[in-house]
Structure formats: C-alpha cells, structure tokens
Phi, psi and omega in degrees: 000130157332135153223121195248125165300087179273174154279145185318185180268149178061347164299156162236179172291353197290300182283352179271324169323314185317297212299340222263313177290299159341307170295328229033061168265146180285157191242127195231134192225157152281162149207145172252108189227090146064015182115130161000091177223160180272179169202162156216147159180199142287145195254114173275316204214169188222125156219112213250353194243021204242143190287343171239052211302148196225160184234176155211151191263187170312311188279359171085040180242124169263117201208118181305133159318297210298334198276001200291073195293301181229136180231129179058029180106321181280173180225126169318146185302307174283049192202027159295336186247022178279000000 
C-alpha cells in the first residue's frame, strides 16, 4: 500500500512555503491546474495577504496556494491516495 504524507485537515502550505523561502530552497510542487501537472523554482516572494494568497517564483511564475496539491514530498489531505 501507497502511504502519502500529509497536512492536517484545514491546514495550508503557507508556512512551510514561508520556511522553504527563508532557506532559498527549491520548492518542488504538484499543482492541480485542470489536472496534475509539476512546477519547481525558488520562491521570490509570498503574498499570503492577498484575498487568493499566492507565491511567485524567480522566475516570475505565479502559482495560488489552493492549486498547490503536494509540496516538497506533502500532500494536501485529499491527494493522499493519488
């Protein structure tokens, strides 16, 4: 059987996205866009106070906390079983 690491229920990503930028670590992600697809990069910036909070990369690629399916290896609870 699969066993996938997950976030609490109600948890988001925001803070470990914060630590992951602080270190200037890659941040390697799912994202559910219309289906499952990756992304990676270094995180420039966090705006956690924005009514959709968002990360942007270095590279100038924007990507909403909620499409964010697994980050670094976690997963959102309901993507335990993918």
């Amino acid at each position: 059987m699969d066993v996938r690491t997950t976030l609490s229920v109600n948890e988001s990503f925001m803070e470990m996205l914060t630590d992951i930028k602080n270190r200037g670590a890659k941040a390697e992600m799912i994202l559910d866009i219309n289906g499952l697809e990756r992304a990676q990069g270094v995180i420039q910036e966090i705006h956690a106070d924005d009514p959709n909070p968002y990360i942007e990369l270095t590279d100038g690629t924007k990507i909403a906390e909620k499409t964010i399916a697994a980050l670094n290896g976690i997963f959102r609870p309901e993507y335990s079983g993918c």
